[in-house]
N, CA, C and O atoms as a GROMACS GRO file, in nm:
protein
  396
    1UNK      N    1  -1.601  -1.595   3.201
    1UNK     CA    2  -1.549  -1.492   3.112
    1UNK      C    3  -1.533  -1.363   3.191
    1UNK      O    4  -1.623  -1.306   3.254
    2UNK      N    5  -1.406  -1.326   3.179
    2UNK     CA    6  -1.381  -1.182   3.246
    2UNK      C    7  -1.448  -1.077   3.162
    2UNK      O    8  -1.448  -1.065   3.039
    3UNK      N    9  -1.533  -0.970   3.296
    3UNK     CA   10  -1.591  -0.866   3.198
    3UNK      C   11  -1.513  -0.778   3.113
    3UNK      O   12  -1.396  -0.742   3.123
    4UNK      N   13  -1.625  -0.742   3.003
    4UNK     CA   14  -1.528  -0.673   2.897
    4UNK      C   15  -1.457  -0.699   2.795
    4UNK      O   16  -1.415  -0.622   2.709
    5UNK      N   17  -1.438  -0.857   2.811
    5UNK     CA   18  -1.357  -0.933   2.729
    5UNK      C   19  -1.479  -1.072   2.648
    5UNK      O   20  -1.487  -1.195   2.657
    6UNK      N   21  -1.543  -0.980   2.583
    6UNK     CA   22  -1.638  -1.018   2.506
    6UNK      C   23  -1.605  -1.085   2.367
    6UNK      O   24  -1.533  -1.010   2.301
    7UNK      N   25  -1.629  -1.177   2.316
    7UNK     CA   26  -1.588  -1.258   2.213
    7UNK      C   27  -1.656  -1.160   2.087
    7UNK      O   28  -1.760  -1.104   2.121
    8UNK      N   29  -1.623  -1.140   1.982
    8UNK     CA   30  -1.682  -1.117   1.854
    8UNK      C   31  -1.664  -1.169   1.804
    8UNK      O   32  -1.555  -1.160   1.748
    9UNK      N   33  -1.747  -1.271   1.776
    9UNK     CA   34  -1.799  -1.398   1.635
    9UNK      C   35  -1.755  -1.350   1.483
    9UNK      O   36  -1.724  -1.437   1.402
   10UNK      N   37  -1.753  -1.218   1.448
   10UNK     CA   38  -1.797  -1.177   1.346
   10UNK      C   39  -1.618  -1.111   1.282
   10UNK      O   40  -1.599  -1.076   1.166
   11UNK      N   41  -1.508  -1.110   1.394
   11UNK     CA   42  -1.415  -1.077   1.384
   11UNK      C   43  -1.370  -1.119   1.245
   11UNK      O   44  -1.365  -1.037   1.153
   12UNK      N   45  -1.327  -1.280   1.226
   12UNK     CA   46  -1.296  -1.344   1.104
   12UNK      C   47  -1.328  -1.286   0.994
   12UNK      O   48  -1.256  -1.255   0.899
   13UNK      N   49  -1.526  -1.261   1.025
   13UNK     CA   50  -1.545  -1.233   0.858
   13UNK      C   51  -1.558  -1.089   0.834
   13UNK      O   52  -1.577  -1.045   0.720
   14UNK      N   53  -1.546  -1.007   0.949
   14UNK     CA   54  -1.500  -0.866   0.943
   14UNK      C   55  -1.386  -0.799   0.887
   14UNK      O   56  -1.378  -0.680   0.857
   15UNK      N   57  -1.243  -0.948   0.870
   15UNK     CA   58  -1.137  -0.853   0.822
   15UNK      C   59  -1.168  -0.839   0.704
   15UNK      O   60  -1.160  -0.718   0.678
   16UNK      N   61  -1.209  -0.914   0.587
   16UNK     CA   62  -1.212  -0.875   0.462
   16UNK      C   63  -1.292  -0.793   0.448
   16UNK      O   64  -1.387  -0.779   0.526
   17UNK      N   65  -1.266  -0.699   0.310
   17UNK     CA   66  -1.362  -0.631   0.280
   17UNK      C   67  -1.307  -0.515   0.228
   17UNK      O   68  -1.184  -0.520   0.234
   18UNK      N   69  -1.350  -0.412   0.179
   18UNK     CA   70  -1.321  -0.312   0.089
   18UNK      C   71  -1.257  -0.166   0.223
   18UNK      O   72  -1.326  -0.116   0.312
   19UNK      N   73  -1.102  -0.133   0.186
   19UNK     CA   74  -1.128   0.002   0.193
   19UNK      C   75  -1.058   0.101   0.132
   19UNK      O   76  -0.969   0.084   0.048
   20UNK      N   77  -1.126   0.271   0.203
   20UNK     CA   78  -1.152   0.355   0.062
   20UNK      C   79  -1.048   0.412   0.066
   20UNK      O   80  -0.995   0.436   0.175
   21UNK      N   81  -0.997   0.446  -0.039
   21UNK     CA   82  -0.856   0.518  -0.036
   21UNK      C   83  -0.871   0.651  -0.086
   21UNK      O   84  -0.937   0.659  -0.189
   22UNK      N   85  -0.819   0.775  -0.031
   22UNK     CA   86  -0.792   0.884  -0.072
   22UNK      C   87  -0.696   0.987  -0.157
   22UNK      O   88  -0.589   1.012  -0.101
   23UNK      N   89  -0.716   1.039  -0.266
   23UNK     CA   90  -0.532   1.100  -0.262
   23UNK      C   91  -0.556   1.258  -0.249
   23UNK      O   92  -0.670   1.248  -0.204
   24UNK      N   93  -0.538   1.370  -0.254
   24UNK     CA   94  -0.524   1.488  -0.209
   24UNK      C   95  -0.398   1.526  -0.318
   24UNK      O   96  -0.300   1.475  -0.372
   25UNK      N   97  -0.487   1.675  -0.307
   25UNK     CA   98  -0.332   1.733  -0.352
   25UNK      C   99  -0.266   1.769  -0.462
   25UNK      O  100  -0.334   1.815  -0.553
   26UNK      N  101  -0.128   1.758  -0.478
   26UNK     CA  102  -0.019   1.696  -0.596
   26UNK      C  103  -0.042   1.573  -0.579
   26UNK      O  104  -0.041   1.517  -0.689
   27UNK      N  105  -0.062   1.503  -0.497
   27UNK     CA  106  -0.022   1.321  -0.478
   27UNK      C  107  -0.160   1.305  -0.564
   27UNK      O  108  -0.164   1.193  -0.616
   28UNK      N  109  -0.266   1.381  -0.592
   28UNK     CA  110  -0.353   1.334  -0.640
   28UNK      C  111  -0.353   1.362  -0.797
   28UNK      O  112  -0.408   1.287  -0.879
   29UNK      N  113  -0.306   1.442  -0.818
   29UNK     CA  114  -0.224   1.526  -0.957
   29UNK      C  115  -0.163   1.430  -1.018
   29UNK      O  116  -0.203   1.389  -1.127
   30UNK      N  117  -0.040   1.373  -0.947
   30UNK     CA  118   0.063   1.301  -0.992
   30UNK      C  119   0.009   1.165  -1.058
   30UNK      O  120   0.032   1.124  -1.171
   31UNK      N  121  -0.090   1.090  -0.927
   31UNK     CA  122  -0.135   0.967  -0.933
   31UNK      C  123  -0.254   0.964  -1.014
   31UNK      O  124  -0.304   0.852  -1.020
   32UNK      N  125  -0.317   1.056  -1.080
   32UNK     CA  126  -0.434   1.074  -1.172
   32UNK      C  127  -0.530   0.984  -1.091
   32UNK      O  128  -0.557   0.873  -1.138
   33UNK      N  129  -0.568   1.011  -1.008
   33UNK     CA  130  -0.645   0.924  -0.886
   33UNK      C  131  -0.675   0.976  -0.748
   33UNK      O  132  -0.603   0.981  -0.648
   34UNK      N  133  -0.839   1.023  -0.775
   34UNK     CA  134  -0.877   1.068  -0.650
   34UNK      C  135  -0.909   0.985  -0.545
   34UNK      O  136  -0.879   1.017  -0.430
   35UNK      N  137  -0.973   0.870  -0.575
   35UNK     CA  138  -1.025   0.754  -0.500
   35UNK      C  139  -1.015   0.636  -0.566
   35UNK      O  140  -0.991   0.624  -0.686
   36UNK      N  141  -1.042   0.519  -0.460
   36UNK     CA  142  -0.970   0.389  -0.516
   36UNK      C  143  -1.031   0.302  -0.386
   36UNK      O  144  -0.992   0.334  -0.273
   37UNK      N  145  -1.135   0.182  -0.403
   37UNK     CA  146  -1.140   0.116  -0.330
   37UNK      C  147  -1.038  -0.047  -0.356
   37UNK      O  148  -1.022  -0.110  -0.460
   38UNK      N  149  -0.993  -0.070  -0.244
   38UNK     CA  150  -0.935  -0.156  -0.241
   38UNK      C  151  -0.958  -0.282  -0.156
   38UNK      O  152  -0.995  -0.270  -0.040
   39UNK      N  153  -0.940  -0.393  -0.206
   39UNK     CA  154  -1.036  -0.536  -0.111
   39UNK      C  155  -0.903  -0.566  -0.031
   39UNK      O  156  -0.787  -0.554  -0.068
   40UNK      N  157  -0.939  -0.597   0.054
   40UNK     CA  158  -0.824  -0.679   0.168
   40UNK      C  159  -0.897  -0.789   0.216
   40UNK      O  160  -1.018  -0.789   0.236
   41UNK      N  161  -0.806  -0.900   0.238
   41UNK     CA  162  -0.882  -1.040   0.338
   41UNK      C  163  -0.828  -1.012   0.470
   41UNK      O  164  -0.869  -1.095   0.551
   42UNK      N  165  -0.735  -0.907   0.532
   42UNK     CA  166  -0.688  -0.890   0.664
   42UNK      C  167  -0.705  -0.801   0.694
   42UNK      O  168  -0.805  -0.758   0.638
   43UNK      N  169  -0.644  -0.700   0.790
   43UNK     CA  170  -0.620  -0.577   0.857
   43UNK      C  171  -0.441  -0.603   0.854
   43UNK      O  172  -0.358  -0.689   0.885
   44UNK      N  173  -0.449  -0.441   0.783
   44UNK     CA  174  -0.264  -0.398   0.744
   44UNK      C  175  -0.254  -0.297   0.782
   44UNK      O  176  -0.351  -0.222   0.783
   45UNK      N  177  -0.123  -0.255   0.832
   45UNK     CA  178  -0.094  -0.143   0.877
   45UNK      C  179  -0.112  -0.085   0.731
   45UNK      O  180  -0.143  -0.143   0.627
   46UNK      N  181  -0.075   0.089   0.762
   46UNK     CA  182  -0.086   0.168   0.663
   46UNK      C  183   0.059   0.173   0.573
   46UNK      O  184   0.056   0.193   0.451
   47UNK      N  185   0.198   0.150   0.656
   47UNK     CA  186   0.304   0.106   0.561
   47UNK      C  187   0.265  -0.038   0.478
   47UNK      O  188   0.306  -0.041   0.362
   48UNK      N  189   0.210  -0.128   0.513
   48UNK     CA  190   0.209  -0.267   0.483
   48UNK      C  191   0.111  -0.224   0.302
   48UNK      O  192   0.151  -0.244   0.187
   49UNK      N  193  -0.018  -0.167   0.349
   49UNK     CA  194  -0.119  -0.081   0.241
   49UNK      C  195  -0.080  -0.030   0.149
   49UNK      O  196  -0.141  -0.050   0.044
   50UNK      N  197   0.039   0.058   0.148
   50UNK     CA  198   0.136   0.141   0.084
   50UNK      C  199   0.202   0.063   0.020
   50UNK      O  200   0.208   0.095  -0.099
   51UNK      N  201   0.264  -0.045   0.052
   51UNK     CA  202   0.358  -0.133  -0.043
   51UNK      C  203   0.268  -0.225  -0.162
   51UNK      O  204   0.288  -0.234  -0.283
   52UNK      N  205   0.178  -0.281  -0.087
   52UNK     CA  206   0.028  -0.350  -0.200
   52UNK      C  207   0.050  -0.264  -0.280
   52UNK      O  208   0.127  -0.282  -0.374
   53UNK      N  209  -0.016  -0.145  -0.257
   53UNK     CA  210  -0.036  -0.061  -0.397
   53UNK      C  211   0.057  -0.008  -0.451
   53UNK      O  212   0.020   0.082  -0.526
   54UNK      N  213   0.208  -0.030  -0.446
   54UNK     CA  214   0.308   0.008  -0.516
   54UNK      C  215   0.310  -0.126  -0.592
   54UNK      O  216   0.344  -0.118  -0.710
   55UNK      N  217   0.279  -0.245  -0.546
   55UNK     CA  218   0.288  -0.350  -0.607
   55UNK      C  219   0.165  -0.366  -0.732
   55UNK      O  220   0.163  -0.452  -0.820
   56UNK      N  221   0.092  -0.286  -0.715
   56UNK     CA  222  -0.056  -0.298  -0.799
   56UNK      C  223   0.008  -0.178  -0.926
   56UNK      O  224   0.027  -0.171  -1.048
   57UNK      N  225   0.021  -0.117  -0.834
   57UNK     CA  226   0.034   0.006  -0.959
   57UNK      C  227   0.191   0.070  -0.911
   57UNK      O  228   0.207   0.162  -0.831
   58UNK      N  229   0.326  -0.022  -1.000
   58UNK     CA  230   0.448   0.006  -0.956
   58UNK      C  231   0.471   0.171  -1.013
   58UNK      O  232   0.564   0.229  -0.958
   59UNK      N  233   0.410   0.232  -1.095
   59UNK     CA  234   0.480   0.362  -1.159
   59UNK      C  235   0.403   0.491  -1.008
   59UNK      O  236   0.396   0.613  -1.027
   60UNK      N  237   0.362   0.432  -0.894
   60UNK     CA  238   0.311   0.478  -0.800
   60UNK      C  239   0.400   0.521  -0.704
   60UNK      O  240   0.361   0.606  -0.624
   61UNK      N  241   0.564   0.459  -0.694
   61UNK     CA  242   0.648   0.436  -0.604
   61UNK      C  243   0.676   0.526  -0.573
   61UNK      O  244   0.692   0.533  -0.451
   62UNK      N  245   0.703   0.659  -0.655
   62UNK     CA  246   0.834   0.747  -0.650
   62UNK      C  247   0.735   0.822  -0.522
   62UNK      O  248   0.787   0.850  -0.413
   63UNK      N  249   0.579   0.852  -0.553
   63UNK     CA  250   0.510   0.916  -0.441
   63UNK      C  251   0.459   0.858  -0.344
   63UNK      O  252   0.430   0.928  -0.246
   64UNK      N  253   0.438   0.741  -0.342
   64UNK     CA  254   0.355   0.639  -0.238
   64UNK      C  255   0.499   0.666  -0.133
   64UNK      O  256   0.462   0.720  -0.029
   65UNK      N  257   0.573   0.655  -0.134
   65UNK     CA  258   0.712   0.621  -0.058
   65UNK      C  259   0.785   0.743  -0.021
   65UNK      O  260   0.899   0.725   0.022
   66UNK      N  261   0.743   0.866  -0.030
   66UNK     CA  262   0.792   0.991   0.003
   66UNK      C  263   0.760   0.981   0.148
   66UNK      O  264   0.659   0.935   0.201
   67UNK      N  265   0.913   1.058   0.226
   67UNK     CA  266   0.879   1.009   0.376
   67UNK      C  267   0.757   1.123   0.451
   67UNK      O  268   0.684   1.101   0.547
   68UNK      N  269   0.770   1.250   0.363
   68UNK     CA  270   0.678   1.376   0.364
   68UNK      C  271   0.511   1.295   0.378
   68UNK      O  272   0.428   1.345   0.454
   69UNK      N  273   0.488   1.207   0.322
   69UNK     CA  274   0.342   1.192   0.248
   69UNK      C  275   0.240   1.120   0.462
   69UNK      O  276   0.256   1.036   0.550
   70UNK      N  277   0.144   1.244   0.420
   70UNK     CA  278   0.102   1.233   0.521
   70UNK      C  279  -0.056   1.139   0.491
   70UNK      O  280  -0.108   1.127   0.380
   71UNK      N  281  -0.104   1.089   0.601
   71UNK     CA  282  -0.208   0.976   0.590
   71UNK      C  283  -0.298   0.984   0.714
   71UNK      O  284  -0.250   0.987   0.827
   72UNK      N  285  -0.461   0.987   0.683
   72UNK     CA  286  -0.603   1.021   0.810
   72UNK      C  287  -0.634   0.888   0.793
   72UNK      O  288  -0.692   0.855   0.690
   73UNK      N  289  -0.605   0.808   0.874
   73UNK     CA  290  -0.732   0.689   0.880
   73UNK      C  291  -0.851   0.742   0.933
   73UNK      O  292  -0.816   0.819   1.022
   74UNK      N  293  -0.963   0.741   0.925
   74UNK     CA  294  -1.141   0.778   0.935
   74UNK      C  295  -1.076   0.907   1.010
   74UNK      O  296  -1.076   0.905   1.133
   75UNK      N  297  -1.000   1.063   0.915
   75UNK     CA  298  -1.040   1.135   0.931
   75UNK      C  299  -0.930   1.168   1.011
   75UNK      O  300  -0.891   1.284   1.009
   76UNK      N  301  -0.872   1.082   1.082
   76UNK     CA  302  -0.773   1.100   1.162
   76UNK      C  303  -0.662   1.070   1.133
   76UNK      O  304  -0.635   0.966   1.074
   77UNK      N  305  -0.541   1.194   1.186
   77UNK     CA  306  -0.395   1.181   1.127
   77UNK      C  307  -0.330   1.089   1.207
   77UNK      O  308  -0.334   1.106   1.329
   78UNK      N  309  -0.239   0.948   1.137
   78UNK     CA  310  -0.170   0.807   1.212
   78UNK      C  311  -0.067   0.852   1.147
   78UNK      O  312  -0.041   0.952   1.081
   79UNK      N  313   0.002   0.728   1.188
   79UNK     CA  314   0.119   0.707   1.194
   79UNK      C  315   0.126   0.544   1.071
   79UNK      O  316   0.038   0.474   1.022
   80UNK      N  317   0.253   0.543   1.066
   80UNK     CA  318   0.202   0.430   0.927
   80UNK      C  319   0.213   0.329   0.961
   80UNK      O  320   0.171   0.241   0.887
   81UNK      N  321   0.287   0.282   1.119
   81UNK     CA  322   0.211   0.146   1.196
   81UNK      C  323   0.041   0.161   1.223
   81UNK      O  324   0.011   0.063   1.290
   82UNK      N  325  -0.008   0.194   1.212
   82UNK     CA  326  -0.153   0.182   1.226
   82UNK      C  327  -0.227   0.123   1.139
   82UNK      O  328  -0.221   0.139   1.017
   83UNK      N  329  -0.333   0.017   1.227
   83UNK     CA  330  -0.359  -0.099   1.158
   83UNK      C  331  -0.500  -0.028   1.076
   83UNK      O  332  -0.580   0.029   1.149
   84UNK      N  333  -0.531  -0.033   0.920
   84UNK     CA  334  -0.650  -0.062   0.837
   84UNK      C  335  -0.703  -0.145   0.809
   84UNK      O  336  -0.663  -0.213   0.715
   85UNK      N  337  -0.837  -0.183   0.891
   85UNK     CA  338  -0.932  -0.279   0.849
   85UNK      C  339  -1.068  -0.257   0.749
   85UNK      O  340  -1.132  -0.156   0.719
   86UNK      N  341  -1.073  -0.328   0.731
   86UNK     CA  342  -1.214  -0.363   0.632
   86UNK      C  343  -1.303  -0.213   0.650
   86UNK      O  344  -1.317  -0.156   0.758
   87UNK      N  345  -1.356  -0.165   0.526
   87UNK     CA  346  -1.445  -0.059   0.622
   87UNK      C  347  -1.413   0.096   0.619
   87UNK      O  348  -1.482   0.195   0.598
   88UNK      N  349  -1.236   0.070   0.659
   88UNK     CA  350  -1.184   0.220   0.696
   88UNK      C  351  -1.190   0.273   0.566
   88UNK      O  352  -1.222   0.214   0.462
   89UNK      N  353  -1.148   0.419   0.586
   89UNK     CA  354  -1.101   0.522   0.468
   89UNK      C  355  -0.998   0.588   0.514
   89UNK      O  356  -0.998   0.670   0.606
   90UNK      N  357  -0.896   0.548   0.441
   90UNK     CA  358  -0.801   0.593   0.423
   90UNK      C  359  -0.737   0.696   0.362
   90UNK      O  360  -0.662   0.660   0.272
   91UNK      N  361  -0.742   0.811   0.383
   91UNK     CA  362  -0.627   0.961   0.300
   91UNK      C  363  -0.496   0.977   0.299
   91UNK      O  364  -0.424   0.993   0.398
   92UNK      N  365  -0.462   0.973   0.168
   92UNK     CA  366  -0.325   1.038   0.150
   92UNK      C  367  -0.288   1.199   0.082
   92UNK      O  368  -0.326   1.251  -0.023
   93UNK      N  369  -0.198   1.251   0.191
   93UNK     CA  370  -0.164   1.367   0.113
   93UNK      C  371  -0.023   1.444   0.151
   93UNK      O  372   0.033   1.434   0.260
   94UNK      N  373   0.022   1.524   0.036
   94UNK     CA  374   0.149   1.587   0.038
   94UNK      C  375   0.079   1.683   0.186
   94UNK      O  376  -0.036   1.708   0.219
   95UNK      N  377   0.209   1.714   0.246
   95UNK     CA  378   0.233   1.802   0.352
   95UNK      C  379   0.174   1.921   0.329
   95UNK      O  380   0.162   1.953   0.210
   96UNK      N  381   0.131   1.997   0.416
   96UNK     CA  382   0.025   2.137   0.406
   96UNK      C  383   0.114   2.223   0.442
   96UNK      O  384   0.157   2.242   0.556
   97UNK      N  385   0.145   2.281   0.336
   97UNK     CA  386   0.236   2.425   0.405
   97UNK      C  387   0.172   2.633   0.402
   97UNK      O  388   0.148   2.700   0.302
   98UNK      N  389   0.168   2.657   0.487
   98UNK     CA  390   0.083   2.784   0.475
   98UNK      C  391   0.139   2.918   0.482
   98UNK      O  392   0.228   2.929   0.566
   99UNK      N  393   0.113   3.021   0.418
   99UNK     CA  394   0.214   3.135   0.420
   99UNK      C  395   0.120   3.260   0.532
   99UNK      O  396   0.170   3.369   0.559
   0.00000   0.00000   0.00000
């Protein structure tokens, strides 16, 4: 085994599992929903995440899908290829504008 390239046993049963969702904001206004845990059996990007829950809760679309709507996986600002696994917390929020 090449170093570094260590097996994790635990990978499989690591993808499932709950994560936490955030909303901020107006997006949180709109969606009458501050938080929301959600179960996954995989790891999804954050566009892939976004479509589930338009599919869970379709009257969600008009804001889930705004190209503005910004997103922290653990805290940190991604991009919406970025993969969410089991675990993470996820934030969504309208754009911050400051005078």
């Amino acid at each position: 085994m090449a170093v570094g390239s260590e097996i994790n046993s635990n990978d499989a049963v690591s993808s499932a599992g709950k994560v936490e969702l955030l909303f901020f904001g107006q997006l949180k206004e709109r969606l009458k929903c501050s938080k929301l845990s959600l179960e996954i059996t995989q790891p999804l990007t954050i566009s892939e995440l976004k479509l589930r829950l338009v599919s869970q809760y379709p009257h969600w679309q008009p804001w889930l899908e705004e190209r503005e709507l910004l997103a922290a996986l653990n805290q940190t600002m991604s991009s919406s290829d970025e993969i969410v696994k089991a675990g993470d917390e996820l934030a969504f929020f309208p754009p911050v504008t400051g005078g």
